[in-house]
PASEBA-1860 file (N, C-alpha, C; in nm, 3 decimals):
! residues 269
1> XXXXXXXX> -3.912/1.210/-6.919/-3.988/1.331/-6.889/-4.097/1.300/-6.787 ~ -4.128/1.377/-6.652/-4.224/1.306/-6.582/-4.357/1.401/-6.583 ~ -4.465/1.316/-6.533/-4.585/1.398/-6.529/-4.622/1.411/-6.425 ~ -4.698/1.528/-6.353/-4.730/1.513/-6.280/-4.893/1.590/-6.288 ~ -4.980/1.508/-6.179/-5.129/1.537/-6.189/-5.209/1.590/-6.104 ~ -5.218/1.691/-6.090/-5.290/1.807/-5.960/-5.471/1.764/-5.977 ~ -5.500/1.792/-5.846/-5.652/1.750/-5.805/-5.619/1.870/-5.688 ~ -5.732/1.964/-5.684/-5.807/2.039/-5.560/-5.933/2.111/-5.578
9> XXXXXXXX> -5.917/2.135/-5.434/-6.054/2.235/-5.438/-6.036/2.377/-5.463 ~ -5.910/2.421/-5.539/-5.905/2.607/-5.538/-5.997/2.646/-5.644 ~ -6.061/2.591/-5.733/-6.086/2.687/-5.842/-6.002/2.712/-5.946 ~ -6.082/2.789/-6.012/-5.938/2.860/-6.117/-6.005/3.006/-6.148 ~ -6.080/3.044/-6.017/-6.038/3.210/-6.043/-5.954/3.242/-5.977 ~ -5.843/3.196/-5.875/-5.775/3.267/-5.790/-5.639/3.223/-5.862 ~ -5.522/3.253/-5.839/-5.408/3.234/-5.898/-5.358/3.109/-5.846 ~ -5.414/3.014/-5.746/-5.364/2.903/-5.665/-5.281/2.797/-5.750
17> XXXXXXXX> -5.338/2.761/-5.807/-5.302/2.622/-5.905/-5.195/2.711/-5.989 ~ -5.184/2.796/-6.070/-5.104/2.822/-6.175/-5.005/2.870/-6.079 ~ -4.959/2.934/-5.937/-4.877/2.945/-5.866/-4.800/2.789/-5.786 ~ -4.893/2.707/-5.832/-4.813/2.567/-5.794/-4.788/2.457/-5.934 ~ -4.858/2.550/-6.085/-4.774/2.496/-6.163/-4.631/2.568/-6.177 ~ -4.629/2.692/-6.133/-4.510/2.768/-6.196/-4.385/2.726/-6.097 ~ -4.421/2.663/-5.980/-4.339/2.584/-5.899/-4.302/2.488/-5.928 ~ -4.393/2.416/-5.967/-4.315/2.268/-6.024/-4.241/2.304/-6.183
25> XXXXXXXX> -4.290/2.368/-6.266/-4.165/2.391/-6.343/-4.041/2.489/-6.351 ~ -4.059/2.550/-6.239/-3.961/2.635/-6.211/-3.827/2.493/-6.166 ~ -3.857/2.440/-6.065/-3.773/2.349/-6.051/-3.753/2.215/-6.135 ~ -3.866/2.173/-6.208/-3.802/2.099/-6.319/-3.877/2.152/-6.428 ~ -3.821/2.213/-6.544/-3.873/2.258/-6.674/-3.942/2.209/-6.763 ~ -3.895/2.035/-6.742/-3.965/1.966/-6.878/-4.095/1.875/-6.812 ~ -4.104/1.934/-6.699/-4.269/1.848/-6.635/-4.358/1.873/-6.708 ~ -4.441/1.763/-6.729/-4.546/1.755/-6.791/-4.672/1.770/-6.712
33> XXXXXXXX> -4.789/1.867/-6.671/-4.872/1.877/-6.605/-4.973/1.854/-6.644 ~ -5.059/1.776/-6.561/-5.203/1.734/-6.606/-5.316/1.796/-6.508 ~ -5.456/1.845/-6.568/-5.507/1.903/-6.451/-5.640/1.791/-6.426 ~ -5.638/1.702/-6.337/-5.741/1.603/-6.309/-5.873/1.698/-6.323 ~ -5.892/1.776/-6.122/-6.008/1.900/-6.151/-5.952/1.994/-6.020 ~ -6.020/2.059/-6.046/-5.986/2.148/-5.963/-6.084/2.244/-5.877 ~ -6.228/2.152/-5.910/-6.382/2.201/-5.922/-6.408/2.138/-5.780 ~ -6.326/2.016/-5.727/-6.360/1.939/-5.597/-6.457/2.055/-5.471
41> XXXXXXXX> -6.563/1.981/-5.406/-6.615/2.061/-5.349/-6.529/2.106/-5.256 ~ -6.537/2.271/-5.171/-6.443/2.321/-5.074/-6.457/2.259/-4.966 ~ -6.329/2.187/-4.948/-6.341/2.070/-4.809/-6.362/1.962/-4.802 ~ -6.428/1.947/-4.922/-6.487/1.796/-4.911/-6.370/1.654/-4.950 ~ -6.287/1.616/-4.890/-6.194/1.523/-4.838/-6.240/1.400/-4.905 ~ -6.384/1.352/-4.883/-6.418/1.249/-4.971/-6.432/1.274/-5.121 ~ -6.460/1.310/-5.150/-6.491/1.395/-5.319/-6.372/1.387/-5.341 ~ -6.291/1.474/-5.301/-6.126/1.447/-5.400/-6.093/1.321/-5.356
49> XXXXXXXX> -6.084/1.223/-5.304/-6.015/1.109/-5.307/-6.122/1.031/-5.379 ~ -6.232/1.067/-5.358/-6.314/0.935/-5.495/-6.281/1.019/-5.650 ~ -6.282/1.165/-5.665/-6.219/1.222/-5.805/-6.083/1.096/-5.809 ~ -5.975/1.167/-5.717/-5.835/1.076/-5.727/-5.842/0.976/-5.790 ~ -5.922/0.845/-5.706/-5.852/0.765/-5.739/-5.963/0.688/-5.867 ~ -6.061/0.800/-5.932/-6.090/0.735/-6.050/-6.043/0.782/-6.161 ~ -5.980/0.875/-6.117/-5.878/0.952/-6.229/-5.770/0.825/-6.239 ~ -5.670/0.873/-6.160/-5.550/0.771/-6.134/-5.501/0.594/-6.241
57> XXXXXXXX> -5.649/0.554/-6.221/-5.619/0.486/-6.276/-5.606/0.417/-6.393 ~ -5.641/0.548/-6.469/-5.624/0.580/-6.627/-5.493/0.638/-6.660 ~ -5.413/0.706/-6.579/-5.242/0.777/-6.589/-5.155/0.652/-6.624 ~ -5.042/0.653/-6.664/-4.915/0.564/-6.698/-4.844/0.595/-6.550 ~ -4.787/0.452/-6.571/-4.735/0.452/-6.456/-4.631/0.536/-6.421 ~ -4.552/0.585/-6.320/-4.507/0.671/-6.245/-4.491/0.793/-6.238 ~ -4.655/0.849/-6.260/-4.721/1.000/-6.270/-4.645/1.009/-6.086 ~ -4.669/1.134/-6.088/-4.677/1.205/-5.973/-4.832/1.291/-5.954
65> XXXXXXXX> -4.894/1.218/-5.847/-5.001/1.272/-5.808/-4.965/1.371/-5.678 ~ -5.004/1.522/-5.718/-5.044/1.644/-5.593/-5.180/1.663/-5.618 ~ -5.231/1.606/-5.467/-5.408/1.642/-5.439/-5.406/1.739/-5.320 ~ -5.498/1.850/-5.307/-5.457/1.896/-5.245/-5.611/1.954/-5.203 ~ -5.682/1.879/-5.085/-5.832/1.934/-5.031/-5.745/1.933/-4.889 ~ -5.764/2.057/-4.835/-5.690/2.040/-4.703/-5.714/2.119/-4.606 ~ -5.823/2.130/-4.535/-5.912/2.233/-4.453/-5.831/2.253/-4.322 ~ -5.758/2.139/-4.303/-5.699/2.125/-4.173/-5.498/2.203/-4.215
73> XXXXXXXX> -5.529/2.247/-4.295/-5.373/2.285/-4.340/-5.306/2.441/-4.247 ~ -5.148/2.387/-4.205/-5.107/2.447/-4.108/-5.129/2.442/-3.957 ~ -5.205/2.333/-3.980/-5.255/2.220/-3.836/-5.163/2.145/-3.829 ~ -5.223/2.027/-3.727/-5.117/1.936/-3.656/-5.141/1.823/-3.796 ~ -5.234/1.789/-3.870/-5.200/1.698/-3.994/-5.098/1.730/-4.066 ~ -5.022/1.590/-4.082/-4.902/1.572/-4.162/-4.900/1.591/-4.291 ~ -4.807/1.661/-4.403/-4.735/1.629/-4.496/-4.703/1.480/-4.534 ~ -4.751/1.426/-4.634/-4.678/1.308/-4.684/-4.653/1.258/-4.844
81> XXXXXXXX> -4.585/1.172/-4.879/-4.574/1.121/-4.962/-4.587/0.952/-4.933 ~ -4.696/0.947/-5.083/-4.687/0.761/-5.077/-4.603/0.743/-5.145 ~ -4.557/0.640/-5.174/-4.500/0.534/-5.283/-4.592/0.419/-5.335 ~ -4.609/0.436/-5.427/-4.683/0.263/-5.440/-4.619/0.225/-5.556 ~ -4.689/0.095/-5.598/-4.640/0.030/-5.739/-4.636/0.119/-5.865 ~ -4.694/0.172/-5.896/-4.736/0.262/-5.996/-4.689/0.394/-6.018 ~ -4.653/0.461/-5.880/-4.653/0.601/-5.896/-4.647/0.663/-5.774 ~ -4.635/0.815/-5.745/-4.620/0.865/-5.601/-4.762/0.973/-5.578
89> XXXXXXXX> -4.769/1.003/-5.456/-4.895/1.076/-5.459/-4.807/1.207/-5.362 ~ -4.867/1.267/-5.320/-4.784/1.440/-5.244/-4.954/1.459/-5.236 ~ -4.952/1.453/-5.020/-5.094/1.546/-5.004/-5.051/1.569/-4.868 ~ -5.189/1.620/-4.802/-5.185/1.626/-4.670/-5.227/1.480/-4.622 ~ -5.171/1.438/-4.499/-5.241/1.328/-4.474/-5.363/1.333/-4.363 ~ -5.456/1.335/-4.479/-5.600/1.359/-4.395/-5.733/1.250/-4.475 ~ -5.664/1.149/-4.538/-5.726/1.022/-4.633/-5.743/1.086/-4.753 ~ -5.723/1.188/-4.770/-5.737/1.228/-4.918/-5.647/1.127/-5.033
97> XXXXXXXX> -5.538/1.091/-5.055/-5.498/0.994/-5.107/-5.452/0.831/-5.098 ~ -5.551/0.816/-5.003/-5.503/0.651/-4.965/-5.579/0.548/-5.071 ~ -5.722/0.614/-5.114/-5.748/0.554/-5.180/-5.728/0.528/-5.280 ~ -5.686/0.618/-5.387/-5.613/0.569/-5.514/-5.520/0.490/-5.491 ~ -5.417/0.543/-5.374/-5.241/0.477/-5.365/-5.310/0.291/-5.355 ~ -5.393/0.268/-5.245/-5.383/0.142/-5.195/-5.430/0.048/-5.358 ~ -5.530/0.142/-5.425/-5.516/0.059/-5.562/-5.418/0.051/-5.662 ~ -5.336/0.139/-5.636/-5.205/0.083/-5.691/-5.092/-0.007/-5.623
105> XXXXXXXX> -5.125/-0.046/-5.488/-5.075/-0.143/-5.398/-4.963/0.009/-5.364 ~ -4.973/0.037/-5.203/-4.875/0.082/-5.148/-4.755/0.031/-5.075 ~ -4.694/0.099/-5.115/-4.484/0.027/-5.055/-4.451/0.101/-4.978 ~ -4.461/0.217/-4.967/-4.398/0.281/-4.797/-4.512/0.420/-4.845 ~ -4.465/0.481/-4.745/-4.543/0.588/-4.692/-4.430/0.682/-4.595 ~ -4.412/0.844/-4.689/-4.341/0.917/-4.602/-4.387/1.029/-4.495 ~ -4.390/1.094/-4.413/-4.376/1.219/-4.366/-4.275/1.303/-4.384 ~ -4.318/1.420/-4.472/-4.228/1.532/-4.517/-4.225/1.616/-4.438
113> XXXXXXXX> -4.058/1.563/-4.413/-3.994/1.653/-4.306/-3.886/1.722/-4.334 ~ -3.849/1.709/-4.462/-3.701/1.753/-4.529/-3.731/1.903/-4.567 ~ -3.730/1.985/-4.463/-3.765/2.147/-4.559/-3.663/2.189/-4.653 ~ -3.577/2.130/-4.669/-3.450/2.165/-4.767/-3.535/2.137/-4.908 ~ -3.630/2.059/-4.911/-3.706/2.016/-5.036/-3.837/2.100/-5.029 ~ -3.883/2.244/-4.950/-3.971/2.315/-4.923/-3.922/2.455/-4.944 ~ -4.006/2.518/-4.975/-4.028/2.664/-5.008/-3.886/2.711/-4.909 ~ -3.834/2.829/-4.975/-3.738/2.921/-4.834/-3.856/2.938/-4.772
121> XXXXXXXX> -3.940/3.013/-4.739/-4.086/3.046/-4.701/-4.179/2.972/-4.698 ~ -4.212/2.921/-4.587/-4.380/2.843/-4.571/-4.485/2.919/-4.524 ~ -4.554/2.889/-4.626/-4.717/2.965/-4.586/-4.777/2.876/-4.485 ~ -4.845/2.930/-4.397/-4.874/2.838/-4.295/-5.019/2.807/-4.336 ~ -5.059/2.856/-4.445/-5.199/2.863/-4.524/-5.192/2.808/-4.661 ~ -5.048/2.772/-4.709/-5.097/2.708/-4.843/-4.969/2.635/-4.879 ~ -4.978/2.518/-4.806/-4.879/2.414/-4.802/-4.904/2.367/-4.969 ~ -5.008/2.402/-5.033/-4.997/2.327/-5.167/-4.900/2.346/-5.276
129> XXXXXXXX> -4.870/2.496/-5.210/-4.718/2.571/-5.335/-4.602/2.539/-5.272 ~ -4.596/2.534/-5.138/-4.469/2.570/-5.066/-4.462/2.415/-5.021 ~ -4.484/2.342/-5.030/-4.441/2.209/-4.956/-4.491/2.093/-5.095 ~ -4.613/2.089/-5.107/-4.673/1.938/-5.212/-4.592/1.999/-5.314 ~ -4.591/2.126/-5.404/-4.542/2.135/-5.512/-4.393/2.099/-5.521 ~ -4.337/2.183/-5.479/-4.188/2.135/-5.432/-4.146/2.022/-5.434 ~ -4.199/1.899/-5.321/-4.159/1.832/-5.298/-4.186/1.781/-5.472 ~ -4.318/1.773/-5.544/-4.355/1.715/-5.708/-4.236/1.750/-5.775
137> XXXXXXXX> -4.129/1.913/-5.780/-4.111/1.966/-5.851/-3.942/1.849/-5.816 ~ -3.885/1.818/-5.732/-3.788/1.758/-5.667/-3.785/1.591/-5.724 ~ -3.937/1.564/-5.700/-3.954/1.432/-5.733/-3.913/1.380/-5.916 ~ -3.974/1.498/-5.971/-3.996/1.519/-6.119/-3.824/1.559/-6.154 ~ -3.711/1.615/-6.075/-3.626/1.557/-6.097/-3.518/1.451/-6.072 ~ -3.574/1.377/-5.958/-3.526/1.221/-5.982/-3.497/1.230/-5.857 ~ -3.523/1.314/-5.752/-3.480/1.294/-5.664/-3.567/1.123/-5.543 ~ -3.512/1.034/-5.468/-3.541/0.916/-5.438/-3.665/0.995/-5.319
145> XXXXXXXX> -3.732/0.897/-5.336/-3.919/0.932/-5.179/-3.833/0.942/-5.088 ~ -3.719/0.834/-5.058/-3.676/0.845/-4.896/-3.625/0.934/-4.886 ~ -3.559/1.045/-4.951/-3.535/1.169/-4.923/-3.570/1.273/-4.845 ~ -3.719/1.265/-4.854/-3.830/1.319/-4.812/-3.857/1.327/-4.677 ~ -3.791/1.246/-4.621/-3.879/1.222/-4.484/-3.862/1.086/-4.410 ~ -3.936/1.029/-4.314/-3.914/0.905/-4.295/-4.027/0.818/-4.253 ~ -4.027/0.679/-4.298/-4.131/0.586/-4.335/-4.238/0.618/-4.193 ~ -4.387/0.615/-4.224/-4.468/0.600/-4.100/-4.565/0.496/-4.164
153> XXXXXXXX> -4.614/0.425/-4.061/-4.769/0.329/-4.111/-4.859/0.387/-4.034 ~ -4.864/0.519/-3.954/-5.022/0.539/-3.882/-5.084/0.654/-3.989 ~ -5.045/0.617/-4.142/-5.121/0.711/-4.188/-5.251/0.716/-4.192 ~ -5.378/0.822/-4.267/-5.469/0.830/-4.223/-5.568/0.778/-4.358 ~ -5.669/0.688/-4.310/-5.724/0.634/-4.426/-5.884/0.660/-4.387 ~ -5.960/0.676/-4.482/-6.068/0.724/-4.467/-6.181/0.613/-4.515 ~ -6.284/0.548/-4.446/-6.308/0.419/-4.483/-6.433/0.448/-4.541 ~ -6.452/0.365/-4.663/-6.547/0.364/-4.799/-6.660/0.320/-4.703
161> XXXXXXXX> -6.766/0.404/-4.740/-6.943/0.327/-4.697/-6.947/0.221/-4.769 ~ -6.984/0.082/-4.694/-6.957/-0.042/-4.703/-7.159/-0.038/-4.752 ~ -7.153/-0.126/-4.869/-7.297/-0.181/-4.938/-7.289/-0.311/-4.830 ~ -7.423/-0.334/-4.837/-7.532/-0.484/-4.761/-7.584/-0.488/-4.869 ~ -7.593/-0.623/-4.893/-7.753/-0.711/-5.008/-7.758/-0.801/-4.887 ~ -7.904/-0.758/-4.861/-7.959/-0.884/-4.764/-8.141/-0.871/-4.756 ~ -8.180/-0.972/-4.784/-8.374/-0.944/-4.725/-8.409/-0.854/-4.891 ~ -8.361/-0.934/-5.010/-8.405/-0.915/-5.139/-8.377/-0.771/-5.184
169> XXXXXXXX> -8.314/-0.687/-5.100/-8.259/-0.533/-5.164/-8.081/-0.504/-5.136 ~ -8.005/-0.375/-5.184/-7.910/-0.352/-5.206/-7.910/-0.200/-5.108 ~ -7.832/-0.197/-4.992/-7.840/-0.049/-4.966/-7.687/-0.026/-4.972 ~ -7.655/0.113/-4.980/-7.526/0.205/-4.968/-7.572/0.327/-4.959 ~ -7.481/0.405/-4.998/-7.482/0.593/-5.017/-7.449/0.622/-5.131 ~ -7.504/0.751/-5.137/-7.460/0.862/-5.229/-7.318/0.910/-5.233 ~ -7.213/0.893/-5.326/-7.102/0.926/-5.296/-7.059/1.072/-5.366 ~ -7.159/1.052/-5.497/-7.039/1.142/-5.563/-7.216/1.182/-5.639
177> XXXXXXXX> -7.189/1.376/-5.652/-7.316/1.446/-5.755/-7.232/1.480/-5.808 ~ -7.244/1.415/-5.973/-7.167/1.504/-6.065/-7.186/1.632/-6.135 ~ -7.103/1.708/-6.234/-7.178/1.847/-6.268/-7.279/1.834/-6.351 ~ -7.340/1.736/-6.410/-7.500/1.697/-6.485/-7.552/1.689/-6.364 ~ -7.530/1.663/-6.263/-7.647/1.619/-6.142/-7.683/1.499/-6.102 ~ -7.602/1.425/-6.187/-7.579/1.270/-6.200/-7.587/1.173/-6.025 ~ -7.652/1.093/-5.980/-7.676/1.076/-5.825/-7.585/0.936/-5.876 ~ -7.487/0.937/-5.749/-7.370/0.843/-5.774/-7.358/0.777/-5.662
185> XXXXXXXX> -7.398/0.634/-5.670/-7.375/0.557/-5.565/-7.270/0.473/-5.531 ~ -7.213/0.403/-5.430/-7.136/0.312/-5.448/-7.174/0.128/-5.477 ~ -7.317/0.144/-5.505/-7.343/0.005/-5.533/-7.286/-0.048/-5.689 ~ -7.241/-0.170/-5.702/-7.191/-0.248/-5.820/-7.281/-0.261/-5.861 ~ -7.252/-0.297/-6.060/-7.320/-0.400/-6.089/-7.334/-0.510/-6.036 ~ -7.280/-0.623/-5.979/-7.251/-0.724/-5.907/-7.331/-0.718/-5.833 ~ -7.365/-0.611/-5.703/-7.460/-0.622/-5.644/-7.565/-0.627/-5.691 ~ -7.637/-0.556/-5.803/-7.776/-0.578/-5.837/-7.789/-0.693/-5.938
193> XXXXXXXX> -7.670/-0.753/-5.971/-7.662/-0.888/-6.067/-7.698/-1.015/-5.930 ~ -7.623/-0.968/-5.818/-7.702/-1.072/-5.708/-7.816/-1.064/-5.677 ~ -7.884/-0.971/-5.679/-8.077/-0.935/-5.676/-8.121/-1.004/-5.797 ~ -8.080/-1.047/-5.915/-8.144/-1.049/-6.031/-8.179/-0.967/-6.131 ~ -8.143/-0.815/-6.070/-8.142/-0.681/-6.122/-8.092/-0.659/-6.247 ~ -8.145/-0.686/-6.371/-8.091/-0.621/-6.497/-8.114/-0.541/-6.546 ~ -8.074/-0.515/-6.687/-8.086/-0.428/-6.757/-8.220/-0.406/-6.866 ~ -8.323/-0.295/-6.849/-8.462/-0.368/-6.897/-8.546/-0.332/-6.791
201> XXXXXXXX> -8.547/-0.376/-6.683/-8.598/-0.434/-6.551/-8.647/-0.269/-6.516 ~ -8.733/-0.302/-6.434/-8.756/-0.152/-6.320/-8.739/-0.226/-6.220 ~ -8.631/-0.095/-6.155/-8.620/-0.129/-6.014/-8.667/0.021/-5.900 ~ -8.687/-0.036/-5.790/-8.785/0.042/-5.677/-8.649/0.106/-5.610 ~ -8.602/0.270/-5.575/-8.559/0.309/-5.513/-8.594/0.378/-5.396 ~ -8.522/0.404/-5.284/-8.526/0.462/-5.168/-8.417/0.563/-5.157 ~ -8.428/0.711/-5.167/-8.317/0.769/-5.155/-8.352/0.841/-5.029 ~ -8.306/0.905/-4.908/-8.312/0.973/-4.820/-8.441/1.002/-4.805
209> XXXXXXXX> -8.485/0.844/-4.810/-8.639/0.905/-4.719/-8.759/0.931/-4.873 ~ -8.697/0.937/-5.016/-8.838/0.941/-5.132/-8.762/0.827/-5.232 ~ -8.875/0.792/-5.225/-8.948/0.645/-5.288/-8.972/0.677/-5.452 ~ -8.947/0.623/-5.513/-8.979/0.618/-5.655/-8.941/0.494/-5.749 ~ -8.955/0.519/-5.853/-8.904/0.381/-5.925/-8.847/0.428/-6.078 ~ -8.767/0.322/-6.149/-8.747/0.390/-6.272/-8.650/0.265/-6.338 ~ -8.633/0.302/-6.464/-8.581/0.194/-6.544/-8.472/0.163/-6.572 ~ -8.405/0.068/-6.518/-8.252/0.009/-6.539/-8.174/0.000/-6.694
217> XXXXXXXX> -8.149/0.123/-6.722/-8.081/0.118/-6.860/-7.920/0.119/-6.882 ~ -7.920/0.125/-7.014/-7.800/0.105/-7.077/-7.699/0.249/-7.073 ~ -7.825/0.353/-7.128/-7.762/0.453/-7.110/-7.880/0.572/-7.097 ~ -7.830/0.721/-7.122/-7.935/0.761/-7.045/-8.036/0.823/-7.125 ~ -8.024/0.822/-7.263/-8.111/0.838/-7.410/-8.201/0.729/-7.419 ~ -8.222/0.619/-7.355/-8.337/0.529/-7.357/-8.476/0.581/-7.270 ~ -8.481/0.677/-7.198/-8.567/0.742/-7.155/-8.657/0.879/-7.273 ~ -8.730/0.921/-7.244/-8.781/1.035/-7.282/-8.689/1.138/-7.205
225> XXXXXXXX> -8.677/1.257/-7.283/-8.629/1.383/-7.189/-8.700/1.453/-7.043 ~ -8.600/1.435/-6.956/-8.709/1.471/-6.824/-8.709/1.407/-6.731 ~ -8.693/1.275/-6.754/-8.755/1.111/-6.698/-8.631/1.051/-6.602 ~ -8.690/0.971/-6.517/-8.550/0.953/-6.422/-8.509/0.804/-6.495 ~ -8.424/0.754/-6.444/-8.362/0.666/-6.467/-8.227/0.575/-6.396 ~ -8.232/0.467/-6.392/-8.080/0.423/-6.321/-8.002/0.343/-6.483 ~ -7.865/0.381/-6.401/-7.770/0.289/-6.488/-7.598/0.267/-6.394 ~ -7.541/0.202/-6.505/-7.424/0.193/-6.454/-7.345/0.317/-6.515
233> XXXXXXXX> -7.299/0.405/-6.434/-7.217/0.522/-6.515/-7.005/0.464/-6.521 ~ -6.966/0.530/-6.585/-6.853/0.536/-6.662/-6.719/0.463/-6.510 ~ -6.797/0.527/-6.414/-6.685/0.487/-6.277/-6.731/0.325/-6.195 ~ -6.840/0.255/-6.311/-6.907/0.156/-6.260/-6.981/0.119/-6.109 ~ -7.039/0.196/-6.120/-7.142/0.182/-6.021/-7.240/0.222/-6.057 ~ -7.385/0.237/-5.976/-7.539/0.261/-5.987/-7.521/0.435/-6.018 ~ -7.583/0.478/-6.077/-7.594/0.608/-6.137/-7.775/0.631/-6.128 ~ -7.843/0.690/-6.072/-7.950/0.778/-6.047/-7.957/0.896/-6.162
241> XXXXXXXX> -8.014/0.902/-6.270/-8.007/1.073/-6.354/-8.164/1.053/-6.389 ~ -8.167/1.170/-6.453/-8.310/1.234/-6.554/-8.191/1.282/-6.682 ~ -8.301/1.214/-6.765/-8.242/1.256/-6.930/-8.230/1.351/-6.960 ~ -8.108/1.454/-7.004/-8.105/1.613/-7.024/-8.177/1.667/-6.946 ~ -8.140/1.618/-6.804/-8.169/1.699/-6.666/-8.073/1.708/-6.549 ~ -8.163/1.682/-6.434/-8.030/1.699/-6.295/-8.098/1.589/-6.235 ~ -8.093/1.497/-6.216/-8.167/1.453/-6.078/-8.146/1.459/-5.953 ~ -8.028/1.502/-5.906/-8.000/1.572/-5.818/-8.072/1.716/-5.737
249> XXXXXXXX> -8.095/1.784/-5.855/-8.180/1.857/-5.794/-8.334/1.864/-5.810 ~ -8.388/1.765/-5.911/-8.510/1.699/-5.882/-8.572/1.636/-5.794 ~ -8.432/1.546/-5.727/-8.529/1.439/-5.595/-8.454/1.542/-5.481 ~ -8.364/1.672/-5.489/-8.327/1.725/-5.343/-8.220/1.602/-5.284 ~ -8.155/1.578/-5.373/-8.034/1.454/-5.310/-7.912/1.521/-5.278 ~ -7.817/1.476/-5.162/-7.702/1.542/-5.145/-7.641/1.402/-5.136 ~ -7.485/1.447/-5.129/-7.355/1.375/-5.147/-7.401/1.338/-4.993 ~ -7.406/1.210/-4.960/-7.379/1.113/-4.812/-7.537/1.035/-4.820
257> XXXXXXXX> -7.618/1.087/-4.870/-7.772/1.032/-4.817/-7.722/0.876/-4.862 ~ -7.835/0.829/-4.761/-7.868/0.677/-4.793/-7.957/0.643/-4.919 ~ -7.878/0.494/-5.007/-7.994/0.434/-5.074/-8.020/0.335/-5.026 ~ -8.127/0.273/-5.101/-8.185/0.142/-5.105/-8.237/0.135/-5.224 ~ -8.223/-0.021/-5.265/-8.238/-0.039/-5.411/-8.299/-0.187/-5.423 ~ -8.436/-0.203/-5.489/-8.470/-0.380/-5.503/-8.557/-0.365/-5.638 ~ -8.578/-0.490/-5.698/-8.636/-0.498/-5.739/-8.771/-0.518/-5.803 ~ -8.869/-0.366/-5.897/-8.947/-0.349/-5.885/-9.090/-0.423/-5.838
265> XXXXX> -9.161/-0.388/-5.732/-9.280/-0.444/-5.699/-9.385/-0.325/-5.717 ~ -9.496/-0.351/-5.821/-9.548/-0.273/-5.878/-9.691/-0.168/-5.730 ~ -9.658/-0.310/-5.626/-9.746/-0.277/-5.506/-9.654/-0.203/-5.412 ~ -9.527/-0.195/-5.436/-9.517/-0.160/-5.277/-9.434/0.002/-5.204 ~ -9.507/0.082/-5.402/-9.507/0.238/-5.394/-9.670/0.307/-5.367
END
């Protein structure tokens, strides 16, 4: 029985998603559908591929992943399907799924060109029913990737903001505001385990320009209610919150700003 696991940005007031589940089981009946989210910001290309591929790697192996953030859809960006070790993905190729696939180690990579495996009818506006579903609903019955199309390597990969530790601090970005308000960076533990940075410790932040400081915890009930705080959250990295708050919209943080992160010097706020 196969599964397959939808990620976009439609919502679920409009009929979008349940018109591309009723596709994939129209053509195979006993699919099993999973809904990752469907909350992804509108457009935002990075957001669903960091959702993707921290979803992803909690699924059994050979889910079928359809992600579908695709601003550029009915443009000159391609249709594709990955293959990797694990499982197949169905998106547009605009980096929205390279990053999960490459952590499951990728093996080929198609361009869907087979419309025999596509809608009689293509929307030139919502390749997500008429082309990704399809092709899921095809896949989910056994049909082989090379079917699909034929192998390319200039697919499109979208490259992760790279962390520095150098000169006693840790900088990166803001990647991901969750729906608590949660400020999500891409720095490791590892990185602040190379500062000396533990758990206990206050450490001195820099977010887009405001300065503050706050306490390196375990979790986010070691604070008073209100109070900011860092930790490592659930996708392992540096996490920025306020206890039964937002900090997001306390410090005015958006998804891309710069951090900087060292450890606390009681002089140099």
């Amino acid at each position: 029985m196969a599964l397959v696991a939808l990620l976009s940005d439609f919502g679920v007031k409009d009929p979008y998603v349940a018109q591309m589940k009723g596709t994939i089981l129209t053509i195979s009946p006993s699919t099993i559908i999973v809904d990752i989210s469907h909350e992804v910001e509108r457009h935002n290309i990075q957001e669903g591929m960091l959702l993707l591929a921290s979803a992803a790697q909690y699924f059994p192996a050979g889910t079928i992943y359809v992600a579908v953030v695709d601003p550029g859809v009915g443009g000159s960006r391609r249709p594709i399907l990955i293959q990797t070790c694990r499982g197949l993905y169905v998106g547009p190729d605009n980096g929205l799924l390279t990053m999960a696939a490459e952590m499951d180690g990728i093996v080929k990579v198609y361009h869907l060109t087979e419309s025999k495996y596509f809608a009689v009818r293509v929307s030139p506006t919502f390749h997500g029913r008429d082309i990704f579903a399809h092709v899921a609903g095809h896949l989910a019955r056994g049909v082989e990737p090379s079917n699909f199309g034929q192998p390319i390597t200039d697919y499109k990969r979208i490259e992760f903001p790279k962390v520095e530790v150098r000169c006693g601090e840790v900088s990166g970005s803001i990647i991901h505001i969750d729906r608590f308000g949660n400020i999500v960076s891409n720095i490791s533990y590892q990185n602040l385990e190379s500062m000396n940075i533990g758990y206990g410790s206050m450490v001195d932040f820099e977010i887009d320009g405001k300065t503050f400081s706050a306490p390196f915890c375990h979790t986010y009930v070691e604070v008073p209610s209100g109070n900011i705080l860092a930790t490592i959250g659930s996708s392992g990295s540096l996490e920025v919150a306020v206890c039964m708050g937002d900090a997001a919209k306390l410090l005015n943080v958006k998804v891309g700003a710069s951090i900087r992160v060292r450890g606390h010097n009681p002089n140099s706020y």
